[in-house]
C-alpha positions as MATLAB code, in Angstrom:
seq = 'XXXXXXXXXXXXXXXXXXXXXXXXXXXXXXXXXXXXXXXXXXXXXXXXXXXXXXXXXXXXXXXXXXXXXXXXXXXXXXXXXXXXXXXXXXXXXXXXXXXXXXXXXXXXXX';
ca = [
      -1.155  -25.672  -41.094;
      -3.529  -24.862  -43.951;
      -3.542  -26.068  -47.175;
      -1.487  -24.645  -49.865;
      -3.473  -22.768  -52.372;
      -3.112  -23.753  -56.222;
      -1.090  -21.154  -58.502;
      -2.276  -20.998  -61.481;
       0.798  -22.511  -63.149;
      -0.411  -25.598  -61.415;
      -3.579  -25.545  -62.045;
      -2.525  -25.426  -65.951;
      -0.193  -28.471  -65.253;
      -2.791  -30.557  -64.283;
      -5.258  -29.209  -66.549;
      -2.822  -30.043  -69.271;
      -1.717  -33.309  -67.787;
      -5.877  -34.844  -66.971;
      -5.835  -34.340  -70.838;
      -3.197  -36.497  -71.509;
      -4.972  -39.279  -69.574;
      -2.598  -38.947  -66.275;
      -3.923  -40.210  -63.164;
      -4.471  -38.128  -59.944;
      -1.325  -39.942  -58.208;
       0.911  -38.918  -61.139;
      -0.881  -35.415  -61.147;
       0.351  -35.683  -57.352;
       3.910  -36.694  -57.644;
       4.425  -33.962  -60.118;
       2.939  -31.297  -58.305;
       3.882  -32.104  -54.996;
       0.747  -33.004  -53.408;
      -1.593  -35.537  -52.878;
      -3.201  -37.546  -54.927;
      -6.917  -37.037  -53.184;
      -5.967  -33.015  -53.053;
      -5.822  -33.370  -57.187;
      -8.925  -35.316  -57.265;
     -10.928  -32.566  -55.548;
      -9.258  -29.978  -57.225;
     -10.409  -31.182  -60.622;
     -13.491  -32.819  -59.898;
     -16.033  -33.111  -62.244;
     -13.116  -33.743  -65.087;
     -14.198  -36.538  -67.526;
     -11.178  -38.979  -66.587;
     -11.297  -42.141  -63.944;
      -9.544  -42.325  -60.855;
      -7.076  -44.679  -62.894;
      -6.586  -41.816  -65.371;
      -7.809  -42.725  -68.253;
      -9.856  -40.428  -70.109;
     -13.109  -41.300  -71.038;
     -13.660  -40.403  -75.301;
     -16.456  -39.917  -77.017;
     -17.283  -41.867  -79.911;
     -19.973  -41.491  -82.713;
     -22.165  -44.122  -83.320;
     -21.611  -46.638  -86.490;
     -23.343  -45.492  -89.723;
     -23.605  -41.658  -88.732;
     -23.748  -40.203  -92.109;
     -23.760  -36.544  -91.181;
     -22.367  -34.733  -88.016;
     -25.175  -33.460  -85.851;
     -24.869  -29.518  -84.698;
     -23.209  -30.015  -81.072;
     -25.804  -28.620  -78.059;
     -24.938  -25.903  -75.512;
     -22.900  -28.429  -72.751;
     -23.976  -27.912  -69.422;
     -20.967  -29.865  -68.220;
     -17.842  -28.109  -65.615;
     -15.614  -25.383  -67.320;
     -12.235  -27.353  -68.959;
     -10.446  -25.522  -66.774;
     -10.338  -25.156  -62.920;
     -10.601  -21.274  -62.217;
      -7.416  -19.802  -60.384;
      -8.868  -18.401  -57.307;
      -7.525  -16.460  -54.230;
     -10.336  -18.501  -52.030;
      -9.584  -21.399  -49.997;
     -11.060  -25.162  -51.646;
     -13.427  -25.276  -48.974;
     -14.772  -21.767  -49.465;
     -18.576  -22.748  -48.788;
     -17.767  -24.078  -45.664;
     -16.134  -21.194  -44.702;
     -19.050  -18.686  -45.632;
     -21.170  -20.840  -43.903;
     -18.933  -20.740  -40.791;
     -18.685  -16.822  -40.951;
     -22.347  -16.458  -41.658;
     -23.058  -18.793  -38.456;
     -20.400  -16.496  -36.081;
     -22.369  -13.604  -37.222;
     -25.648  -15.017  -36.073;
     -24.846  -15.594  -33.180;
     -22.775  -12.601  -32.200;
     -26.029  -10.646  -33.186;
     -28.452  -12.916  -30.959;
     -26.304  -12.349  -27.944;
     -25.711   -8.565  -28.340;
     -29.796   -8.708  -28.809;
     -29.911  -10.304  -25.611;
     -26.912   -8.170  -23.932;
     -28.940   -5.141  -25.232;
     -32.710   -6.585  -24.400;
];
């Protein structure tokens, strides 16, 4: 059976929950899934496995804030998406299958 794809109501809850410093298992247990499933859903979120988050802090004896630089860092939010997680893999897969149906109708025709 394939895995169930993330509503976007989910994906809010655990946005809204990695915030609050939950970890991936409580993500889990409140969404129904597992905890490794969260994990890989929001990777690239600034929290530990253990959930907390990490905070920045400014350094001691700052006098003025500095202008903040364009972040390069993963959106907030995960994107609500219609494709499966492993959507690479499964390009890759299709892009394979058509390879090689066109090689043997080359050879078929050749």
């Amino acid at each position: 059976m394939p895995p169930r794809r993330w509503t976007t109501e989910e994906l809010e809850t655990a946005n809204i929950m990695m915030g609050e410093g939950a970890s991936f298992s409580d993500i889990a247990k409140k969404l129904d899934r597992t905890a490794s499933a969260v994990e890989s859903k929001l990777k690239g979120k600034k929290a530990s496995s253990s959930g907390a988050a990490v905070s920045k802090s400014k350094p001691v004896g700052d006098p003025a804030p500095q202008p903040e630089k364009a972040s390069t860092t993963t959106p907030q939010y995960a994107p609500a998406s219609d494709e499966p997680d492993d959507e690479g893999g499964a390009t890759m897969k299709y892009i394979v299958g058509a390879v090689i149906v066109v090689v043997i109708i080359w050879l078929v025709m050749s």
